[in-house]
PATI-659878 format. One line per field, with one value per atom (N, C-alpha, C, CB): residue in one letter; chain; y, x, z; atom name. Coordinates in Angstrom, 1 decimal, decimal comma. Glycine has a CB too. Layout:
# residues N
aa [a;...] $
ch [A;...] $
v [Y;...] $
u [X;...] $
w [Z;...] $
at [CA;...] $
This chain:
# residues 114
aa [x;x;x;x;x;x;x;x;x;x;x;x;x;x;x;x;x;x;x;x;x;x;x;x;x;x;x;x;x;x;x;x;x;x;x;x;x;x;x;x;x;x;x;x;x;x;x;x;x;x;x;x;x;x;x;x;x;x;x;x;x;x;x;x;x;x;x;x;x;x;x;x;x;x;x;x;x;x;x;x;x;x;x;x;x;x;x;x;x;x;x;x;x;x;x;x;x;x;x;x;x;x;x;x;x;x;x;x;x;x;x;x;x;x;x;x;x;x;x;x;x;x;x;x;x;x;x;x;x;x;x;x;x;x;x;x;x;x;x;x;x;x;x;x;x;x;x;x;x;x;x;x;x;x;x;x;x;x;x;x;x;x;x;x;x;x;x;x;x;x;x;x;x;x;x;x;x;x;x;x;x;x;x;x;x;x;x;x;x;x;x;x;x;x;x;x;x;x;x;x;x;x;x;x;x;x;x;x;x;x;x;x;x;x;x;x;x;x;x;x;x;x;x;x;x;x;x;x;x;x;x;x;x;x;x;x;x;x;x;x;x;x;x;x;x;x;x;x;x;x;x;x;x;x;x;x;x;x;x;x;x;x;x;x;x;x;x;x;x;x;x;x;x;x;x;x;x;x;x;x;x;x;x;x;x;x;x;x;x;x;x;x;x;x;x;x;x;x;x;x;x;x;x;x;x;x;x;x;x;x;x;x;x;x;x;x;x;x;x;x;x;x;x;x;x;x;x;x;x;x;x;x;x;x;x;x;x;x;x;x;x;x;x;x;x;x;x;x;x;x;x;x;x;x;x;x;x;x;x;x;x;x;x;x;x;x;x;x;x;x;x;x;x;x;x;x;x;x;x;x;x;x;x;x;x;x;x;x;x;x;x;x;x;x;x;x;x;x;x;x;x;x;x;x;x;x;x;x;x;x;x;x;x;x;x;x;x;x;x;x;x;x;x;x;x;x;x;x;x;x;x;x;x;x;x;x;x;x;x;x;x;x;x;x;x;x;x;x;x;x;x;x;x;x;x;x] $
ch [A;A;A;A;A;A;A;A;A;A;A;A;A;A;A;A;A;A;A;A;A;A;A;A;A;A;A;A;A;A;A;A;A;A;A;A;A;A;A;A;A;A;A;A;A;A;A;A;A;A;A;A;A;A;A;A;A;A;A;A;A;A;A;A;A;A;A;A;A;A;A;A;A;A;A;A;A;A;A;A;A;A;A;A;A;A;A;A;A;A;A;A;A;A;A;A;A;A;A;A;A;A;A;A;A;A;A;A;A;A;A;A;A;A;A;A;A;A;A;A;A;A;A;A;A;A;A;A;A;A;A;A;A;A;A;A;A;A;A;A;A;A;A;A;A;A;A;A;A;A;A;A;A;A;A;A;A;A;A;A;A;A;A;A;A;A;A;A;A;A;A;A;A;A;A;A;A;A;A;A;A;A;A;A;A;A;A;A;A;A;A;A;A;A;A;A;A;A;A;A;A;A;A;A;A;A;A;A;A;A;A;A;A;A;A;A;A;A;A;A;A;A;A;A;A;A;A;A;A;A;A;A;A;A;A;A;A;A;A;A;A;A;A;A;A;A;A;A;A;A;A;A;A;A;A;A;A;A;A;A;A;A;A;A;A;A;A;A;A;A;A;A;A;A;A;A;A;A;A;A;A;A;A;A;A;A;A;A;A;A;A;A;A;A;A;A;A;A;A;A;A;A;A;A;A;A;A;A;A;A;A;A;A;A;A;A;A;A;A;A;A;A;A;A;A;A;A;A;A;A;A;A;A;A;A;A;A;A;A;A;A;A;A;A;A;A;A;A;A;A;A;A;A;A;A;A;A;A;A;A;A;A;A;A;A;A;A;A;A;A;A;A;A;A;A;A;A;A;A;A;A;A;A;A;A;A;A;A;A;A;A;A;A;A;A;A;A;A;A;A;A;A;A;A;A;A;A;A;A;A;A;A;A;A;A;A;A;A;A;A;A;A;A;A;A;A;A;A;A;A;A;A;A;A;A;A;A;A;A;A;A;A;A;A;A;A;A;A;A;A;A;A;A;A;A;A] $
v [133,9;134,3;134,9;133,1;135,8;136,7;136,5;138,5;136,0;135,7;136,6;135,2;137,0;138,2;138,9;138,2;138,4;138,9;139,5;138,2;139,2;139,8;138,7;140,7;137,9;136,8;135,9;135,9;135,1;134,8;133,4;135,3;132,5;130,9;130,4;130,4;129,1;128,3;128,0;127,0;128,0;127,4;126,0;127,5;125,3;123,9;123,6;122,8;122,4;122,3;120,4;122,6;120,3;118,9;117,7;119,0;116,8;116,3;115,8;115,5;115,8;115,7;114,1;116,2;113,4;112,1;111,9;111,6;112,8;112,6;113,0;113,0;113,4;113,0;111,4;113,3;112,1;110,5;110,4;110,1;108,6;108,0;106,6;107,6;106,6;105,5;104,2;105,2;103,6;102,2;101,4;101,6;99,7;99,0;97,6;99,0;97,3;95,9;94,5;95,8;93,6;92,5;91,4;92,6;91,0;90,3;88,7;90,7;88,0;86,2;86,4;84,4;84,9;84,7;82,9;85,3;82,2;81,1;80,6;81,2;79,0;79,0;77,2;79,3;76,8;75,7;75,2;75,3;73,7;73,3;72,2;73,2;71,6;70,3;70,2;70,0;69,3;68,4;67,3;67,5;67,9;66,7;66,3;67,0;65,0;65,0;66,0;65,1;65,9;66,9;68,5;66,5;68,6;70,3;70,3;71,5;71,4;71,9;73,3;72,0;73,3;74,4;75,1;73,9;76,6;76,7;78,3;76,4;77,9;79,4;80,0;79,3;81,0;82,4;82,9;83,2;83,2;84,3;85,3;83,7;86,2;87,3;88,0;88,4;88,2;88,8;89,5;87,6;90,8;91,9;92,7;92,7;93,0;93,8;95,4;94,0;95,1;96,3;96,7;97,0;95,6;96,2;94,6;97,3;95,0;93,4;94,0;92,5;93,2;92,9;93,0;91,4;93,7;93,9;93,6;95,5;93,4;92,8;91,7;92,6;91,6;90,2;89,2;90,7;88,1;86,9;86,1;85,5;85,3;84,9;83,6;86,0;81,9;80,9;80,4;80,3;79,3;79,0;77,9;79,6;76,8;75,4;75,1;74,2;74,6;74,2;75,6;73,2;76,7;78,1;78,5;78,0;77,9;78,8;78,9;77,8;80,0;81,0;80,2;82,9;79,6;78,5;79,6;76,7;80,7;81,4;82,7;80,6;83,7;84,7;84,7;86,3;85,1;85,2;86,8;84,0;87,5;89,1;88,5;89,9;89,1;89,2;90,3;89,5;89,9;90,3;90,4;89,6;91,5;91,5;90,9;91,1;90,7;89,7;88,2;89,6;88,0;86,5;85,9;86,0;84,8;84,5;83,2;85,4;82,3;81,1;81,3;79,7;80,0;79,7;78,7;79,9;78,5;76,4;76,6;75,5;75,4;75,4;73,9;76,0;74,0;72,7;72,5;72,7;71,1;70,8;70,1;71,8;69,5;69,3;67,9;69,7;67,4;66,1;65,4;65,9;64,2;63,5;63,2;62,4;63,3;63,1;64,2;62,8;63,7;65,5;66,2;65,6;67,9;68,4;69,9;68,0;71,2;71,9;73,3;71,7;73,9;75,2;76,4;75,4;77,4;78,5;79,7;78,5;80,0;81,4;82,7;81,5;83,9;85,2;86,1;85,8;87,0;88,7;89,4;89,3;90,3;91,3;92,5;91,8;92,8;93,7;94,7;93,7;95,8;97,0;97,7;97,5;98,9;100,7;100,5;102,5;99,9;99,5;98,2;100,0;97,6;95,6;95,4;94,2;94,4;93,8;92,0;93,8;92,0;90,3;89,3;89,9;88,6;87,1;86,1;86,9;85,1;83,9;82,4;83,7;81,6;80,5;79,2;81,2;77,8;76,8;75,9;76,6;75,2;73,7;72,9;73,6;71,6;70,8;69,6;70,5;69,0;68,5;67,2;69,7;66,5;64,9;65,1;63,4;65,2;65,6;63,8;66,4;63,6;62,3;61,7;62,2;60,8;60,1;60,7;58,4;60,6;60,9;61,8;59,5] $
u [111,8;111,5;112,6;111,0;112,4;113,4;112,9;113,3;114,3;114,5;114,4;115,5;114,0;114,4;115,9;113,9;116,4;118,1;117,9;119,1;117,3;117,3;117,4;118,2;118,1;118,8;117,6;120,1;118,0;117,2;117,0;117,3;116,3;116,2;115,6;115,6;115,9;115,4;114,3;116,3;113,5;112,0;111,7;111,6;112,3;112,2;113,1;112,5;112,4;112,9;113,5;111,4;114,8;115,3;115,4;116,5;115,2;114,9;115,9;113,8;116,3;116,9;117,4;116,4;118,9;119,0;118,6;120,4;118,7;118,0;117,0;118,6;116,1;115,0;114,3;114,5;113,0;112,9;111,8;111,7;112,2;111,5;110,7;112,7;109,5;108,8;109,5;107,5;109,7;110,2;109,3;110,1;110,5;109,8;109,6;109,8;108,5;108,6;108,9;107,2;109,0;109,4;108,4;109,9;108,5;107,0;107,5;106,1;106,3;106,7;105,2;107,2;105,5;104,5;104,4;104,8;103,4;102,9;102,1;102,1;102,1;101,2;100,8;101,9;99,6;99,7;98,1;99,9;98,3;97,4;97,0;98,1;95,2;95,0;94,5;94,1;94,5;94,3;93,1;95,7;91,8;91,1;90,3;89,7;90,0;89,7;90,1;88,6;91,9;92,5;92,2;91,2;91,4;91,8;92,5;90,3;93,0;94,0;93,5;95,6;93,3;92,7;94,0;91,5;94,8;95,7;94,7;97,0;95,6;95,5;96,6;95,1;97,0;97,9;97,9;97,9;98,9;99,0;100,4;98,8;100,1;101,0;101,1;100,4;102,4;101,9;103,5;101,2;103,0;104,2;103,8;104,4;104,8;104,5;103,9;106,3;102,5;102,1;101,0;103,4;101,2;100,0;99,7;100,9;98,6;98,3;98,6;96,7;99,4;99,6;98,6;100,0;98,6;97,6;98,2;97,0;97,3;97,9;97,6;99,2;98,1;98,4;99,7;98,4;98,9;100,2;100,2;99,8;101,0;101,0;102,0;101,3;100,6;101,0;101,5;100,3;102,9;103,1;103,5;103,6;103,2;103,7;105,0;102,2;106,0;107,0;107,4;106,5;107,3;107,3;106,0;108,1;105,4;103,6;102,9;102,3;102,8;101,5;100,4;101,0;99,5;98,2;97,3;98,4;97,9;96,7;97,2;96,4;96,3;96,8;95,6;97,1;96,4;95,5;95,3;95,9;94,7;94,2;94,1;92,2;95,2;95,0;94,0;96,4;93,5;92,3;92,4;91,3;93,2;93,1;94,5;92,0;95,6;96,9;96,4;97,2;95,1;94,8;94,1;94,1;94,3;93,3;93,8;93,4;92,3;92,7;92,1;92,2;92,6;92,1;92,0;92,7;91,5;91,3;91,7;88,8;93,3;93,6;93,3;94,6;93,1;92,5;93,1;90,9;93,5;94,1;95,6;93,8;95,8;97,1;97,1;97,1;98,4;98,6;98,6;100,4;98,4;98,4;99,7;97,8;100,1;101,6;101,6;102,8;102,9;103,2;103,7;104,5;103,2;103,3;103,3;102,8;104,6;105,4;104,6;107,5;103,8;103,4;104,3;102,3;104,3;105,2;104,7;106,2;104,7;103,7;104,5;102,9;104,3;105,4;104,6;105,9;104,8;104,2;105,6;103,4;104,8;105,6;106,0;105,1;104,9;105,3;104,9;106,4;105,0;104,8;105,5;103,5;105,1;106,0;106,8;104,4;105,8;106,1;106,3;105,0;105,9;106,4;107,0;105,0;107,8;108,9;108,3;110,0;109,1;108,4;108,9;108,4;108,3;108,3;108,1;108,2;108,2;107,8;107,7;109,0;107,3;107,0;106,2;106,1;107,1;107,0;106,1;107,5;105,1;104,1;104,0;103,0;104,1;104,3;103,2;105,9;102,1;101,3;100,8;100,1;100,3;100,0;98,7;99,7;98,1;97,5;96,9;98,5;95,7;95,3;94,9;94,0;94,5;94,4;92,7;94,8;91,9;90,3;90,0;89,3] $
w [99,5;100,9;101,6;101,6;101,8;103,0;104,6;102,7;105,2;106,6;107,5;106,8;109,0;109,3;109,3;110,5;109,1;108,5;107,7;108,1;106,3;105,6;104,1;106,0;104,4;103,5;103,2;104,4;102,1;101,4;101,5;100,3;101,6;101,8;100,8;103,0;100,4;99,0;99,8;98,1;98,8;98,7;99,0;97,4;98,5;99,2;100,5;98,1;100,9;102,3;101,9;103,7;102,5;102,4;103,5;101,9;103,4;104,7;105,0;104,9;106,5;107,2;107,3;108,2;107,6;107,5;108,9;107,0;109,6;111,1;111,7;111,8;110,4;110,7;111,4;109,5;112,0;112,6;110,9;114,9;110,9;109,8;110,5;108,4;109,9;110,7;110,7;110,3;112,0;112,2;111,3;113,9;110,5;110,5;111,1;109,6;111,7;112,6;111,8;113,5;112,0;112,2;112,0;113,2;110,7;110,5;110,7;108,6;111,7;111,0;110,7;112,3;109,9;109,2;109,7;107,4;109,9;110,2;109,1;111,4;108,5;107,5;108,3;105,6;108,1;108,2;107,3;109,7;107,2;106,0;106,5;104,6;106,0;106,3;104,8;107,7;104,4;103,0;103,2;102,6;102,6;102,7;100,7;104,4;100,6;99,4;97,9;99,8;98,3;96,6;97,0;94,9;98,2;98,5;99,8;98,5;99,7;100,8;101,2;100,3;102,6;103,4;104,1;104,5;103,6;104,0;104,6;103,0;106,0;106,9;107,0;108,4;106,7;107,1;107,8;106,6;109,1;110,0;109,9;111,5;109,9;109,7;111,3;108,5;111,9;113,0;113,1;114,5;114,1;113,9;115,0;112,4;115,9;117,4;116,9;118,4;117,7;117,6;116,3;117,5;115,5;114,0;113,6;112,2;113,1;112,4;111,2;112,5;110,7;108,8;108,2;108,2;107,3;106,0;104,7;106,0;103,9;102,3;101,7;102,3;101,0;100,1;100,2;98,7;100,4;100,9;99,4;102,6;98,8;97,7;97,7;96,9;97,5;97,8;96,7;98,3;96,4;95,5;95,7;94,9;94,6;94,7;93,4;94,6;93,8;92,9;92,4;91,8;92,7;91,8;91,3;90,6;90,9;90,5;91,7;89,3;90,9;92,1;91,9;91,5;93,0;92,9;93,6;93,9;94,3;95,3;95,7;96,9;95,9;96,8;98,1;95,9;99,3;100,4;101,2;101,4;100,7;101,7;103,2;101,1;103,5;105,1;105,9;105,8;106,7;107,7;108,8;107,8;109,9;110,9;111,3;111,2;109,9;110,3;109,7;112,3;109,4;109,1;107,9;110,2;107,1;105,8;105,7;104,3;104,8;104,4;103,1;105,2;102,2;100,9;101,1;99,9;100,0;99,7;97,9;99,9;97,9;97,0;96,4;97,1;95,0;94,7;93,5;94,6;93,0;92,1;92,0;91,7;93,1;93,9;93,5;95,6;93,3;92,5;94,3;91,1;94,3;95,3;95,7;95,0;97,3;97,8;98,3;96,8;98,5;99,7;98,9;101,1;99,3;98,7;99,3;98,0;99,1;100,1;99,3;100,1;100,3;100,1;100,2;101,0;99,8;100,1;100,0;99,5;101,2;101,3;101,1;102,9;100,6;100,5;101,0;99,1;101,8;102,0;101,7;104,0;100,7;100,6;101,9;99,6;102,7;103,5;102,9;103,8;104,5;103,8;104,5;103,6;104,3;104,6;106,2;104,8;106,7;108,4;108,6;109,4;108,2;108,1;106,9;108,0;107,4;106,9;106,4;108,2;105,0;104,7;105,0;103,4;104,8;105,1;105,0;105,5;104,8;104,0;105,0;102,7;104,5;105,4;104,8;106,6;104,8;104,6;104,5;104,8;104,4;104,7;104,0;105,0;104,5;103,6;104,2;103,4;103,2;103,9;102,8;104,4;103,1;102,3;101,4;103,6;100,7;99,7;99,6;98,5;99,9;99,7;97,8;100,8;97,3;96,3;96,3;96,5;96,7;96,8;98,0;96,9] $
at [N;CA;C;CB;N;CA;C;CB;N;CA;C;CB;N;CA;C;CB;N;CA;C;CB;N;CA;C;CB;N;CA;C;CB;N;CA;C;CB;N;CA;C;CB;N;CA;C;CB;N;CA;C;CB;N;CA;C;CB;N;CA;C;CB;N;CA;C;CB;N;CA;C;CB;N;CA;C;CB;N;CA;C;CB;N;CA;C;CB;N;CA;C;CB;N;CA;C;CB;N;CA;C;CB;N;CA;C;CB;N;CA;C;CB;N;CA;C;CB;N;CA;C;CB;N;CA;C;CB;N;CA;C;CB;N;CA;C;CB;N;CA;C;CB;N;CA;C;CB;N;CA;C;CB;N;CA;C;CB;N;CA;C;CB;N;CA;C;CB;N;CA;C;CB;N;CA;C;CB;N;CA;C;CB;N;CA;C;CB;N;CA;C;CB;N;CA;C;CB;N;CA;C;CB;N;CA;C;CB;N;CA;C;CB;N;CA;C;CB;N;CA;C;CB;N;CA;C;CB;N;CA;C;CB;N;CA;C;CB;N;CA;C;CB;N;CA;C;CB;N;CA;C;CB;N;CA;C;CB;N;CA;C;CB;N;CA;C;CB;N;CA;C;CB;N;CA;C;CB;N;CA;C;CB;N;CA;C;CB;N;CA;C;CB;N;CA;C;CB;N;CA;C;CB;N;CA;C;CB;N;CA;C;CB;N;CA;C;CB;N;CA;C;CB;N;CA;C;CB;N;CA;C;CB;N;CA;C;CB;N;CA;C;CB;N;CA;C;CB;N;CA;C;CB;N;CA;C;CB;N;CA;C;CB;N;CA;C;CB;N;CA;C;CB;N;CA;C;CB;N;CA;C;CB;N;CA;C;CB;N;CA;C;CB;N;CA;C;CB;N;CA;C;CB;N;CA;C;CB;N;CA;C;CB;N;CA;C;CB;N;CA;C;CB;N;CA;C;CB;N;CA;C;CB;N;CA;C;CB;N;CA;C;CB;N;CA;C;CB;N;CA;C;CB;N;CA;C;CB;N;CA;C;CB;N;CA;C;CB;N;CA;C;CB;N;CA;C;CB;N;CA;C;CB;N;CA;C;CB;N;CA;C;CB;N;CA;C;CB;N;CA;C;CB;N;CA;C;CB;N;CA;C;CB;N;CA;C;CB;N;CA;C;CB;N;CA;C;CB;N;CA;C;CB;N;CA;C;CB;N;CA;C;CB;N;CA;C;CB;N;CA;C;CB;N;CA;C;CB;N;CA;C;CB;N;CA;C;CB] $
């Protein structure tokens, strides 16, 4: 391509470091759980100024993955089942995305005998 000068410009175009690039916000994440009869009803809230969280949150006990939960609007529960009796510490992950940022978040709840 020739410029009106005359001169000649490369074909691709490189982006600028000052370009504006989309902000990413600031995700918490809330988890809390009630336990009745060996299942555990865990709710997820994802919340971030301005967008609700979308995605996949991914629960794990001791290190294994027991659940993943699709957020809806910023929100999802599961019911995880199979939980030895006693307390016992959930750990929720979002990865995040292009514009949120992850996050993770603790519960730890009593898991009855029956």
């Amino acid at each position: 391509m020739r410029s009106a000068s005359g001169a000649s410009s490369p074909s691709t175009t490189r982006r600028s470091s000052r370009e504006a690039r989309p902000r990413r916000t600031v995700t918490a994440l809330k988890v809390s759980a009630k336990a009745k009869s060996r299942v555990v009803r865990l709710t997820v809230r994802a919340t971030s100024p301005g967008i609700a969280p979308a995605g996949t949150v991914v629960v794990k006990v001791r290190g294994k993955v027991v659940a993943r939960v699709t957020l809806r609007a910023g929100t999802g529960t599961v019911r995880v089942k199979g939980l030895r009796p006693g307390r016992t510490t959930l750990t929720a992950s979002y990865a995040g995305t292009a514009v949120t940022t992850s996050a993770a978040a603790k519960v730890t709840v009593k898991v009855p005998r029956r």
